[in-house]
N, C-alpha and C positions, 0 to 999 in steps of 0.2 A: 591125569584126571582133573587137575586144578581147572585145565583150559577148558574142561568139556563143561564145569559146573558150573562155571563163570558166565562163559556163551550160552547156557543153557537158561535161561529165566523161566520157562512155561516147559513145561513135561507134556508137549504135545502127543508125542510117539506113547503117550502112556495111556492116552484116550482112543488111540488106536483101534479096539476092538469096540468102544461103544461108537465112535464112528462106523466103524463098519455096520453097525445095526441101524444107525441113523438112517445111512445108504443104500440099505436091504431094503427099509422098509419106502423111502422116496422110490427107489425103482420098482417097487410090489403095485405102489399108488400109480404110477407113471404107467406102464405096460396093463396096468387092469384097465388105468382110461382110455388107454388106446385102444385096447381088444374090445371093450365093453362097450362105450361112449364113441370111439371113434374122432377124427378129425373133422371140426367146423372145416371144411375148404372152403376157400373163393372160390371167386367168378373164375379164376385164372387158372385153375387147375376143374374145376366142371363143368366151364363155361358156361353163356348165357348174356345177359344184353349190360351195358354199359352209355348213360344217361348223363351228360353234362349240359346243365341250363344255368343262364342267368336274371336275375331277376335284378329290374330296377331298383328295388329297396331291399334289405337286409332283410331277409323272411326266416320265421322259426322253422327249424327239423319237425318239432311236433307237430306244424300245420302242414307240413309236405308230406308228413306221415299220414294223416285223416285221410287227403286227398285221394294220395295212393291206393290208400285201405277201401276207399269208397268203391273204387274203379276195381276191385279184386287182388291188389298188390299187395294186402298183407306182410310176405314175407322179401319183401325190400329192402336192400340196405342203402341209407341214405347218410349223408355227409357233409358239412362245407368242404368246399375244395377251394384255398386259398380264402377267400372273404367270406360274411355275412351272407354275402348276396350269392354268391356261387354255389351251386349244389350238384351231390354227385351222389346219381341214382344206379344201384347195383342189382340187376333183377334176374332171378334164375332159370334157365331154359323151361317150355312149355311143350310137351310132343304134339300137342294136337292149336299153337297158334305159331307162324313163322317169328323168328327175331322183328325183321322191320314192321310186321303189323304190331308187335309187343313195344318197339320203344316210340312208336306213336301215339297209341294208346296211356302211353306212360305220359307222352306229353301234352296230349289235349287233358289229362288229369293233373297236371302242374299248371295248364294254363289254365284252371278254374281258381287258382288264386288268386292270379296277375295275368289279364289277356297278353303283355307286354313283356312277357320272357322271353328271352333270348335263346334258342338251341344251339348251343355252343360247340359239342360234340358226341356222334354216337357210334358206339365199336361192339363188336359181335365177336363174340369167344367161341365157336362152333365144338361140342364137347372131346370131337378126334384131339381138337389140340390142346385143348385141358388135359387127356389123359398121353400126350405126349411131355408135356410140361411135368407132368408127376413124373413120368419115368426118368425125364433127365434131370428133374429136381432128384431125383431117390438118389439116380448115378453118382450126379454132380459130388455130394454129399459119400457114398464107399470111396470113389476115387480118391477124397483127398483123406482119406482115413487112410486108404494101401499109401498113398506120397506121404501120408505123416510117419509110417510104421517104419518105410523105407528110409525116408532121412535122418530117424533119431536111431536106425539101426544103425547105420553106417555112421553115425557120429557119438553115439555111448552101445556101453555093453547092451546084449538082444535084451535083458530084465528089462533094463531103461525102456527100452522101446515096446515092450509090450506092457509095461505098468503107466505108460504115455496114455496109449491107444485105450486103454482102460479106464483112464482116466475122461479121455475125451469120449468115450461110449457112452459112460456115465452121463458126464455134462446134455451130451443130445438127445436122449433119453430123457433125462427130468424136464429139459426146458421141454420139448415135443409132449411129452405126461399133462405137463402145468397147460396146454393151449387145448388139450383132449380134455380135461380133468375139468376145467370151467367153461371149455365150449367158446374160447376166443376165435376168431375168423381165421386162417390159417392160408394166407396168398402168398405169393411170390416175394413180398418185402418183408416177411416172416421169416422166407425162408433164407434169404438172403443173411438175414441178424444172425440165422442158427450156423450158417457159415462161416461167419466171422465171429462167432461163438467159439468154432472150433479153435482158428488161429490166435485167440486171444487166450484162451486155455493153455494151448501149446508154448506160448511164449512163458507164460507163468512158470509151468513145469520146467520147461527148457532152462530157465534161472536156478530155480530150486536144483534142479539135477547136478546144473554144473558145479554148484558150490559145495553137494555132496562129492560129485566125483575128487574134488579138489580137497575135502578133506581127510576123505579115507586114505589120499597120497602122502599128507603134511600130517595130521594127527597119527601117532603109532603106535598108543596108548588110546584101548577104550572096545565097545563092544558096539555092533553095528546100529545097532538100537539109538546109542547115545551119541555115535556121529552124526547120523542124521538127523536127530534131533536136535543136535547143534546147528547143524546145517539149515535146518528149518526154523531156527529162532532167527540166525544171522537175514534170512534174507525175508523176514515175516514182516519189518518195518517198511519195506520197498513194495511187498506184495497188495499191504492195508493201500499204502497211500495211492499207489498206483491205482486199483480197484474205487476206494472212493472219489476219485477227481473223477475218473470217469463216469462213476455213477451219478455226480452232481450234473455231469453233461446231461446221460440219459436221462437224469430226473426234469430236465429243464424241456427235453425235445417232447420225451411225455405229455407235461404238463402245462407247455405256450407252443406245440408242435402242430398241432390240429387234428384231428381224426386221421386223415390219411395215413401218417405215420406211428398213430400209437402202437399197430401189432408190433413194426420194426423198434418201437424203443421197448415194448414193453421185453418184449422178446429177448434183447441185450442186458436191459435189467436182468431178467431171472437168469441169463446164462453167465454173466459176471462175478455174479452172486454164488451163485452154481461152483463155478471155474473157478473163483478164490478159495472155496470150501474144496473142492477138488486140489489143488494143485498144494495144500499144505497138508491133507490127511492122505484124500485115494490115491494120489500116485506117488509118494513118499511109500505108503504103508505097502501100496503093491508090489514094490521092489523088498522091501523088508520081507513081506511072506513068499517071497522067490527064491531068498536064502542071499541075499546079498552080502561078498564079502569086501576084504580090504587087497584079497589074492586075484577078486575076478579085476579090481579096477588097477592094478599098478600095472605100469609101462612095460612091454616086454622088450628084456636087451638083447640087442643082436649080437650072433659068436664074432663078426668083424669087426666090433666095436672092441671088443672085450683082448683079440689078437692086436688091433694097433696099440693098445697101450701098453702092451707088453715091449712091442719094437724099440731099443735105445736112439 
């Protein structure tokens, strides 16, 4: 018991069921903005017209906006795309005007700024393959839930593997909630963060995990509660630091990245953030209300191991 109070600095595993209420209520919030509010989608998943101009001089968003709005285009989403001067016009399908008559229209209303802009590039999202794009975004996204389920089954006991999957449910769930719940744009480079949201989760837990399985076999004194608590102090310094360096990245791509990529950082943000809180309570605590013991994780000895060392 010396070794467990020693390693043990924070009584995580004791906040256990107020996290679990933390978690109730983020996924209550999560799953009502979805059902209720729904997803902002992009162009890329309802498709609709896609507008790249350049303009001789560094021109404001807010004046491309007017323009827009004069012409009927209200709900446009407009952007730099790489400099000042570049702009990137996002505009939503019309049933009763074709695409090419719409990103025309879009740009004799930017060339009332600057007759001398440049049409740089224009692409048409036709809505059949917006809504192909959702189905193999949805897929993309179960499949590698069943490959993560599958691999941490066959490499820790099934608890492990379903307090994993639980954990990453969670995580995709909040961060998907947080882009419902404020009505962030939700395109293809969202969706892409929310993926490597997964595998960045995964890896967390996958540390944490191993360091429990490792101590239920070396500690042999103590009750499950306090080895994985232990377990979860020993690898809590690896977890912070690991977690903040990267969030210094996503805070930097954020905030000198440029609009294009804000969904993709912001996205990582909240799912890091997420996944760190994840990976020290919910998949810790999920194995513990599984009934985890020190009998499901020890080595099984084989009878021919146990006959050769009998042989002189």
């Amino acid at each position: 018991m010396q070794i467990l109070n020693k390693e043990a600095r924070y009584d995580l595993m004791g906040k256990r069921n107020l996290a679990l209420v933390l978690s109730g209520i983020l996924l209550l919030i999560s799953l009502g903005a979805i059902i209720v509010r729904g997803l902002n989608l992009g162009i890329d998943f309802t498709g609709g017209t896609l507008v790249e101009v350049g303009y001789p001089q560094a021109v404001e968003l807010p004046v491309v906006r007017e323009a827009l709005s004069k012409d009927g285009f209200g709900d446009a989403v407009i952007q730099h795309f790489g400099t000042s001067k570049d702009v990137l016009v996002r505009l939503a399908p019309r049933e009763d005007i074709e695409s090419a008559v719409l990103s025309d229209r879009a740009f004799t209303a930017m060339q009332s700024i600057d007759p001398n802009v440049d049409l740089r590039r224009v692409e048409f999202v036709g809505p059949q393959v917006g809504d192909e794009l959702t189905e193999d975004g949805g897929l993309a996204m179960l499949y590698a839930l069943i490959g993560i389920l599958i691999y941490v089954g066959l490499r820790f006991e099934y608890r492990f593997a379903v307090g994993s999957v639980i954990a990453l449910v969670h995580d995709v769930l909040i961060t998907i909630g947080f882009f419902a719940l404020f009505q962030v744009e939700f395109d293809l480079p969202v969706l892409a963060a929310v993926l490597a949201v997964i595998g960045y989760s995964l890896n967390d837990t996958i540390v944490v995990f191993d360091r429990i399985r490792e101590n239920f076999r070396k500690i042999r004194k103590g009750e499950a509660v306090s080895i994985i608590n232990t377990s979860v102090n020993q690898t809590l310094s690896r977890t912070l630091i690991t977690s903040g360096t990267t969030l210094l990245v996503l805070a930097a791509l954020f905030l000198f990245g440029g609009e294009i990529i804000h969904g993709f950082a912001l996205a990582l943000i909240v799912g890091v953030v997420i996944g760190t809180y994840s990976s020290i309570y919910v998949a810790s605590s999920s194995v513990l209300f599984m009934g985890v013991s020190r009998a499901d994780l020890m080595p099984v000895k084989k009878e021919d191991e146990g006959a050769q060392e009998e042989v002189p």
